[in-house]
PDB file as gemmi writes it, atoms N, CA and C in Angstrom:
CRYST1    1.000    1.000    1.000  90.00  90.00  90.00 P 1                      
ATOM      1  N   UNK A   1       0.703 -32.732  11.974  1.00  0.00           N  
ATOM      2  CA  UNK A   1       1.365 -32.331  10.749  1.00  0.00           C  
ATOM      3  C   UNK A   1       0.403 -31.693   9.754  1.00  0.00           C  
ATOM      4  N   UNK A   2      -0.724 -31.994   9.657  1.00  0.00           N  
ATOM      5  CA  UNK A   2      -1.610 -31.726   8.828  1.00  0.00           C  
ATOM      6  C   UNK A   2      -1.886 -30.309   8.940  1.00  0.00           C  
ATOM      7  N   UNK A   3      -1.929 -29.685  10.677  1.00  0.00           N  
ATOM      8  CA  UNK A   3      -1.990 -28.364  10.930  1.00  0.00           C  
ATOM      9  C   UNK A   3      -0.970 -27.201  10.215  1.00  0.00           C  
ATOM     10  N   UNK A   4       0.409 -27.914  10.021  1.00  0.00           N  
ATOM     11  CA  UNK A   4       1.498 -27.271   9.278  1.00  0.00           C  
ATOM     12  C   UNK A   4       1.561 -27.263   8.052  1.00  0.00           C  
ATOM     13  N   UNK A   5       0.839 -27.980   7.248  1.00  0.00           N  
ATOM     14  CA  UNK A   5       0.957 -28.113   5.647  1.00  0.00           C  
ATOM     15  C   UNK A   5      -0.344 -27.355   5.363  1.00  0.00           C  
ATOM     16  N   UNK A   6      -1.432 -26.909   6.599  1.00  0.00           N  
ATOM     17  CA  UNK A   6      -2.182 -25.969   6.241  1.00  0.00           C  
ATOM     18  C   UNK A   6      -1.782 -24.695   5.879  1.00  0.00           C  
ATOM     19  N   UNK A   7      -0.691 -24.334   7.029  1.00  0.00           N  
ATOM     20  CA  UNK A   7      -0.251 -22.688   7.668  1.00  0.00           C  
ATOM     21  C   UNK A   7       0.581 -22.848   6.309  1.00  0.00           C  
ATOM     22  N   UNK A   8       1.542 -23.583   5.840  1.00  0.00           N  
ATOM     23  CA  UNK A   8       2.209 -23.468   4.233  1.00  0.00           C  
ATOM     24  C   UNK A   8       1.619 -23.338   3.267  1.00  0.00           C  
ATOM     25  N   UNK A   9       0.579 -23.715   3.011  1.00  0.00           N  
ATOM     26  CA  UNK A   9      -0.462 -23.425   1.801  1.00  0.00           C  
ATOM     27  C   UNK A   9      -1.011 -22.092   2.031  1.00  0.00           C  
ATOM     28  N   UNK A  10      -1.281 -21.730   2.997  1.00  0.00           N  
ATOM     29  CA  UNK A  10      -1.515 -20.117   2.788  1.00  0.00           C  
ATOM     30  C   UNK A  10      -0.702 -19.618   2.857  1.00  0.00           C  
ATOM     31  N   UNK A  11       0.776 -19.285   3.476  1.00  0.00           N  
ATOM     32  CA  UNK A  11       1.671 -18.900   3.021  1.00  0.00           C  
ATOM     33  C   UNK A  11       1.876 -18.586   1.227  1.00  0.00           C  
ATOM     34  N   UNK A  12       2.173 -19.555   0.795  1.00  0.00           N  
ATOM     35  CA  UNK A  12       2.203 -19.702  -1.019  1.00  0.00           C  
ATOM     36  C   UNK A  12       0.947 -19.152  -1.277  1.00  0.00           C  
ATOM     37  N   UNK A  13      -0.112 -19.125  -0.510  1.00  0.00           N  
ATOM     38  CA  UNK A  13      -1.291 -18.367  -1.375  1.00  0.00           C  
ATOM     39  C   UNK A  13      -0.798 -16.802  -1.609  1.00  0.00           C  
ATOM     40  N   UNK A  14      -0.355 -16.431  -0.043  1.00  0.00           N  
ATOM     41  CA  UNK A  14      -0.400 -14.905   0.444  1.00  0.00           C  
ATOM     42  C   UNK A  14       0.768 -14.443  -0.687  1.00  0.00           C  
ATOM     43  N   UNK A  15       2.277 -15.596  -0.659  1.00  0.00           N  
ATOM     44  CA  UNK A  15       3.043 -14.698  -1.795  1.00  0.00           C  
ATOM     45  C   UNK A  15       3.164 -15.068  -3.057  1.00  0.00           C  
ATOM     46  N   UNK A  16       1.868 -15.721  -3.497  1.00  0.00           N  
ATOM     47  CA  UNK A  16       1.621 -15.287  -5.152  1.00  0.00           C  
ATOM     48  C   UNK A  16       0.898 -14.336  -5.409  1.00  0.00           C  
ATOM     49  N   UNK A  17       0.063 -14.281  -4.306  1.00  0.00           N  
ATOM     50  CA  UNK A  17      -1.241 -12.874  -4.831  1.00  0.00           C  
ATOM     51  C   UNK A  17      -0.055 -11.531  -4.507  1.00  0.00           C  
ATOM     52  N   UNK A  18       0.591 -11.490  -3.805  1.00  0.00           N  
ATOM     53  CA  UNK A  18       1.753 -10.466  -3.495  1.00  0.00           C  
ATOM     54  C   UNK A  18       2.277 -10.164  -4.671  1.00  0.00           C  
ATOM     55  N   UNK A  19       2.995 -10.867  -5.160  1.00  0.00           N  
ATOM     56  CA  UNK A  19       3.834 -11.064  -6.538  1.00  0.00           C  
ATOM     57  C   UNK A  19       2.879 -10.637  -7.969  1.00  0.00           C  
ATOM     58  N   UNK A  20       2.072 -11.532  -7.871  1.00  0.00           N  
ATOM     59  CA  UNK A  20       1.048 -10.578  -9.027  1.00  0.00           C  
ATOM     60  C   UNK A  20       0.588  -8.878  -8.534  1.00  0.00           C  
ATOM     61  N   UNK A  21       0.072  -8.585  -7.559  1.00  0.00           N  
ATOM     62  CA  UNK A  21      -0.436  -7.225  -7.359  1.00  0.00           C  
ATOM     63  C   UNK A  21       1.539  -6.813  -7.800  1.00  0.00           C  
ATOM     64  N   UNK A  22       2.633  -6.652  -6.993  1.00  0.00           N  
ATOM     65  CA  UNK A  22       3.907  -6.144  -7.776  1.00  0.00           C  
ATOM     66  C   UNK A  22       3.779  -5.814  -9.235  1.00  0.00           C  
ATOM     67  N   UNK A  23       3.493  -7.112  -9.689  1.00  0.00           N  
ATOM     68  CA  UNK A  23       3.611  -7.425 -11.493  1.00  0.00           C  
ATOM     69  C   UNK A  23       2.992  -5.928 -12.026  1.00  0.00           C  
ATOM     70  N   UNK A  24       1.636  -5.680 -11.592  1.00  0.00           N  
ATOM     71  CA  UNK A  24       0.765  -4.637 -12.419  1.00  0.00           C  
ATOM     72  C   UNK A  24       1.556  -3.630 -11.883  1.00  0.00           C  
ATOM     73  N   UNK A  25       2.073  -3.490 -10.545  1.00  0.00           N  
ATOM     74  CA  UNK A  25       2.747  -2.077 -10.015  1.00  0.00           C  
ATOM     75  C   UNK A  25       3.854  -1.645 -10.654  1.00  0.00           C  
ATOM     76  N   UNK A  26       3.952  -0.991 -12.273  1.00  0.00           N  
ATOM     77  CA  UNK A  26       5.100  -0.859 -12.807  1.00  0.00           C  
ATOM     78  C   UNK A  26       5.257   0.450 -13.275  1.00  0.00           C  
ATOM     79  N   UNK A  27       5.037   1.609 -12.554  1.00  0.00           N  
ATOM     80  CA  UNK A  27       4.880   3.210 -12.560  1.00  0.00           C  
ATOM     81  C   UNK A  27       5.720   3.870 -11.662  1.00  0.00           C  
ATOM     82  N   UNK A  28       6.425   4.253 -11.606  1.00  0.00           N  
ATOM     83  CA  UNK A  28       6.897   5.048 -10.710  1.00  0.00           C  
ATOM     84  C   UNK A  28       7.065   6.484 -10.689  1.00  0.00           C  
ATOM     85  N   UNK A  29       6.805   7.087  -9.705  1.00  0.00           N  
ATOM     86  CA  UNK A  29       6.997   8.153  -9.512  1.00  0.00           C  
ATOM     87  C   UNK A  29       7.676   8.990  -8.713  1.00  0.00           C  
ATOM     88  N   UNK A  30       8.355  10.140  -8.587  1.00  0.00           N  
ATOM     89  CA  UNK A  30       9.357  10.794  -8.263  1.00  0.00           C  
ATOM     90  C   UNK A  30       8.648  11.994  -7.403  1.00  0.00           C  
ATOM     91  N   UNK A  31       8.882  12.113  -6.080  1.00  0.00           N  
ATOM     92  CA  UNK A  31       8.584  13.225  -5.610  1.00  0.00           C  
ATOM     93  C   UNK A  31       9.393  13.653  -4.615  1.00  0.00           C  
ATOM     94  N   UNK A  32       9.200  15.496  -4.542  1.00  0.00           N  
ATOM     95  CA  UNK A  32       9.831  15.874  -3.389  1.00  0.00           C  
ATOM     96  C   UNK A  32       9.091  16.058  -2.536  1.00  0.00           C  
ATOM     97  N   UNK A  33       9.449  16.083  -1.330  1.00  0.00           N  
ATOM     98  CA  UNK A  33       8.389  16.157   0.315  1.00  0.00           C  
ATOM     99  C   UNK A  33       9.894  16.853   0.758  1.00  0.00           C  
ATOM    100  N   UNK A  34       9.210  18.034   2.588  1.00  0.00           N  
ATOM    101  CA  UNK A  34      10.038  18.145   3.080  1.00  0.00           C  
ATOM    102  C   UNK A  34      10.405  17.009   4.116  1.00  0.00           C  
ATOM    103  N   UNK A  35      11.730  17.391   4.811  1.00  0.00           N  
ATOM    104  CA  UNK A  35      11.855  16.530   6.056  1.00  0.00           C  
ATOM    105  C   UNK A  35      10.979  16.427   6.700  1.00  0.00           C  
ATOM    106  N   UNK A  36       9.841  17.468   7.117  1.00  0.00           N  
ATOM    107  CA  UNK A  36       9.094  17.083   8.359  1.00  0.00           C  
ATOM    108  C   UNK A  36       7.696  16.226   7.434  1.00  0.00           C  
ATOM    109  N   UNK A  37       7.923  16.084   6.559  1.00  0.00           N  
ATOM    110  CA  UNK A  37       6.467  15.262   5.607  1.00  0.00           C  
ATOM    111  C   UNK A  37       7.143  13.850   5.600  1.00  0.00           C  
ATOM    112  N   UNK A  38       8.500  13.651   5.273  1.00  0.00           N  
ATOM    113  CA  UNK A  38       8.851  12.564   5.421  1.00  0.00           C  
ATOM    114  C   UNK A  38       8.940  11.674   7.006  1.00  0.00           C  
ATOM    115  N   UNK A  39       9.337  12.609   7.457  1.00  0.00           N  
ATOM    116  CA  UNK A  39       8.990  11.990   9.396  1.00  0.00           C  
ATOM    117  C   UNK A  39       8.019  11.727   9.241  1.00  0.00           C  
ATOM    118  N   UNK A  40       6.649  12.227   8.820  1.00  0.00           N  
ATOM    119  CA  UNK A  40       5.459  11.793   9.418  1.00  0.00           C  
ATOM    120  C   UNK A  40       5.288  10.562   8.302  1.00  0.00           C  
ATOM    121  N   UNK A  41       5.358  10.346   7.333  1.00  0.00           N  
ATOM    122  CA  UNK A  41       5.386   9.513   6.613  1.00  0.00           C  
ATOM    123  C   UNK A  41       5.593   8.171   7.151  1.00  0.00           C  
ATOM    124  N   UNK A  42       7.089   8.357   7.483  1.00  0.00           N  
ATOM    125  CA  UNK A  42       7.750   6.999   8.515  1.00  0.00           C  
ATOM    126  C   UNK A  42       7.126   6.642   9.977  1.00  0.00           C  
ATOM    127  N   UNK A  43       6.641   7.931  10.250  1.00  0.00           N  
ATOM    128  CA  UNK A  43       5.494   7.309  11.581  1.00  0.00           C  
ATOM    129  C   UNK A  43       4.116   6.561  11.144  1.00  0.00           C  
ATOM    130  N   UNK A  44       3.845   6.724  10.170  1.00  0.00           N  
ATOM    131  CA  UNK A  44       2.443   6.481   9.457  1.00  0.00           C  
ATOM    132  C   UNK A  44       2.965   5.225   9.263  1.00  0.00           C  
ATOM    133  N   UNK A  45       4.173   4.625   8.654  1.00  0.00           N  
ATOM    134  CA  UNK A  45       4.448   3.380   8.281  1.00  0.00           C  
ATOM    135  C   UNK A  45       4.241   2.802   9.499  1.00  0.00           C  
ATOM    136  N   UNK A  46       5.412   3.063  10.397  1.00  0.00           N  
ATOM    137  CA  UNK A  46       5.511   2.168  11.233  1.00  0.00           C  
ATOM    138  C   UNK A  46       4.403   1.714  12.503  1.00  0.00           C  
ATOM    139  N   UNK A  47       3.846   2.787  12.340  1.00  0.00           N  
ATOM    140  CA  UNK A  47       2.472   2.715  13.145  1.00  0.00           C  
ATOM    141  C   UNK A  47       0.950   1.843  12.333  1.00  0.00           C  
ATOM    142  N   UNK A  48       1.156   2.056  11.143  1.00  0.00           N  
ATOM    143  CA  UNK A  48       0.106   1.245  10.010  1.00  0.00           C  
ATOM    144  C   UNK A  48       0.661  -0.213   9.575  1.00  0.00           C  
ATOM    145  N   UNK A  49       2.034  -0.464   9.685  1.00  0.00           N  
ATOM    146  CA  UNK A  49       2.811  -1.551   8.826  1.00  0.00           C  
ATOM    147  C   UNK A  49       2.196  -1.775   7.840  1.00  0.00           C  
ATOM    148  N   UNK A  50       2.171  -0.385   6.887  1.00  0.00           N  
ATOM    149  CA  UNK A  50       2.231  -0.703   6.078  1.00  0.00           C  
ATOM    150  C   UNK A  50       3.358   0.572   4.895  1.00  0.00           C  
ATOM    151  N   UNK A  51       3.763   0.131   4.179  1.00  0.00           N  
ATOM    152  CA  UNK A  51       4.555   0.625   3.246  1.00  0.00           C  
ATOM    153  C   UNK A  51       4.591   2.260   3.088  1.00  0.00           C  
ATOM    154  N   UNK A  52       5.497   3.117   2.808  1.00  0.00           N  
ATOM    155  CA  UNK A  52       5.233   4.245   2.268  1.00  0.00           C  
ATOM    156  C   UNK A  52       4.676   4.633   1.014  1.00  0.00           C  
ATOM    157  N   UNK A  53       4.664   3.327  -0.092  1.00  0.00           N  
ATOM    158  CA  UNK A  53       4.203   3.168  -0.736  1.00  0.00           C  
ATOM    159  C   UNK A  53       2.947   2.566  -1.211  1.00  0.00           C  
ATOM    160  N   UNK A  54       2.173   2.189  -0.141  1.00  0.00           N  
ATOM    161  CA  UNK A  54       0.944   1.892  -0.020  1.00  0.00           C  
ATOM    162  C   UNK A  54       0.088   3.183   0.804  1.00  0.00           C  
ATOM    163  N   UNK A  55       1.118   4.154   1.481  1.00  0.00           N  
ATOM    164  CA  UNK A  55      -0.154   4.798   2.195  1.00  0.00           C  
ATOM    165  C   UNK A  55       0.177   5.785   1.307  1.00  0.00           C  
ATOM    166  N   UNK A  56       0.946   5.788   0.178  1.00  0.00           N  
ATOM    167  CA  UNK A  56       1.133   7.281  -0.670  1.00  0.00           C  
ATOM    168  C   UNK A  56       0.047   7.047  -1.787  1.00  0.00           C  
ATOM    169  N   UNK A  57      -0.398   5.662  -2.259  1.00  0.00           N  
ATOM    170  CA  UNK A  57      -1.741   4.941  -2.735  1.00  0.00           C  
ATOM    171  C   UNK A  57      -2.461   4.963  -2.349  1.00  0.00           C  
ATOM    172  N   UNK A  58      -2.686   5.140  -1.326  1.00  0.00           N  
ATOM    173  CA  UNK A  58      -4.301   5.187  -0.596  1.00  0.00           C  
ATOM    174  C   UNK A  58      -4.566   6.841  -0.268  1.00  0.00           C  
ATOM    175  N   UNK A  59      -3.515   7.511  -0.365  1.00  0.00           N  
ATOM    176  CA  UNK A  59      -4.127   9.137  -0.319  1.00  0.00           C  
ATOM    177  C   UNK A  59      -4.211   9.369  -0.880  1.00  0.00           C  
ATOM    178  N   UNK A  60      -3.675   8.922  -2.945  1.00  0.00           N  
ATOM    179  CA  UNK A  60      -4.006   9.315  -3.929  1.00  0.00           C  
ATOM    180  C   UNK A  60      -5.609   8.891  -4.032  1.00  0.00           C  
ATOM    181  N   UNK A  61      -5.776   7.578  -3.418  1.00  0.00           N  
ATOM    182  CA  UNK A  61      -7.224   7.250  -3.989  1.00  0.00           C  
ATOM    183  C   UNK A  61      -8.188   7.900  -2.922  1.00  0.00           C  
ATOM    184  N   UNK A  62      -7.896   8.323  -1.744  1.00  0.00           N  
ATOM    185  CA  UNK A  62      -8.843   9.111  -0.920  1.00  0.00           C  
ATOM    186  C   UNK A  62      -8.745  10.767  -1.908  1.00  0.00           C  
ATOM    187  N   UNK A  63      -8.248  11.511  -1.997  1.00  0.00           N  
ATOM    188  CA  UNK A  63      -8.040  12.225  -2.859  1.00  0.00           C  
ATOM    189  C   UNK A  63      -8.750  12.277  -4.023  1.00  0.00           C  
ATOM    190  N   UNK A  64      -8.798  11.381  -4.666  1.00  0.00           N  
ATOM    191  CA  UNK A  64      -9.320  11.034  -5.441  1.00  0.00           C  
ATOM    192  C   UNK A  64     -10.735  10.778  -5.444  1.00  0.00           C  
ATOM    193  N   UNK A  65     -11.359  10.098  -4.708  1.00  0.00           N  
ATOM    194  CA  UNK A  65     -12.448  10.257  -4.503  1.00  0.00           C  
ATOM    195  C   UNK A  65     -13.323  11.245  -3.778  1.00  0.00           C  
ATOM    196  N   UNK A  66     -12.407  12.587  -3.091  1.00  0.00           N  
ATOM    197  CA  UNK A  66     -13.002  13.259  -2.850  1.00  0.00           C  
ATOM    198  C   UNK A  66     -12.836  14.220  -3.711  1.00  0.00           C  
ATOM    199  N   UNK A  67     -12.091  13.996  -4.407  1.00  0.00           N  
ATOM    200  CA  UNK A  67     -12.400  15.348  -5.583  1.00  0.00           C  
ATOM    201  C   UNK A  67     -13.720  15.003  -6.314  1.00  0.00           C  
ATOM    202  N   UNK A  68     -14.062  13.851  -6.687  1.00  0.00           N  
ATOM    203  CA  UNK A  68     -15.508  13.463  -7.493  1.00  0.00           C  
ATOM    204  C   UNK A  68     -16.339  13.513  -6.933  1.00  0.00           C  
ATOM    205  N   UNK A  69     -16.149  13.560  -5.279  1.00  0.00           N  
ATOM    206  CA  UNK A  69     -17.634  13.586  -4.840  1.00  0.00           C  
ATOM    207  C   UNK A  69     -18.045  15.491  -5.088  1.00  0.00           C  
ATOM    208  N   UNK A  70     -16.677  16.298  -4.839  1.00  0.00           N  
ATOM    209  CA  UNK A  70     -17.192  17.864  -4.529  1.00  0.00           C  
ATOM    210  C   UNK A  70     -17.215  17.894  -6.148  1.00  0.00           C  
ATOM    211  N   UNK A  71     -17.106  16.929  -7.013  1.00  0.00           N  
ATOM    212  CA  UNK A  71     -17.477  17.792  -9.253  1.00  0.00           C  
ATOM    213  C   UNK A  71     -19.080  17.123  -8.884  1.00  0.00           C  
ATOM    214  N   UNK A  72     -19.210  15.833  -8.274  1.00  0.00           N  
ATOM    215  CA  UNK A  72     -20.647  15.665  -8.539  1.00  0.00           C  
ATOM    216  C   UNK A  72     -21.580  16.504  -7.633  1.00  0.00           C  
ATOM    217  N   UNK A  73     -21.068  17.075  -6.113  1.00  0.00           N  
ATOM    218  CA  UNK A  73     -22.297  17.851  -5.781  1.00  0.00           C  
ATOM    219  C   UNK A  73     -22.467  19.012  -6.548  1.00  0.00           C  
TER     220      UNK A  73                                                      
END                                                                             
């Protein structure tokens, strides 16, 4: 039993830290893509599991950091 009241305590860890990162996520934004950007989109999800909205965050911040690296060279 002791093994199961472990695997539950991280559970409740995993969806409070979930719930707070949500909390700050309060921006939204509106975009158009074509159909074939959105297919690949949904392959990217389902192949990454992770969100369309997490990998549309992580290309802003790759993006992002490569624009500063080509202002600083």
């Amino acid at each position: 039993m002791a093994r199961t009241q472990k695997i539950e305590t991280k559970e409740t860890k995993v969806t409070r830290t979930k719930k707070k990162e949500k909390e700050y996520l309060q921006n939204i934004i509106t975009l158009r893509i074509s159909d074939k950007q959105k297919i690949t989109l949904k392959k990217l999800s389902k192949a990454t599991s992770k969100s369309i909205s997490d990998i549309m965050r992580e290309a802003v911040n790759l993006w992002s950091a490569k624009r500063r690296k080509l202002c600083l060279d």
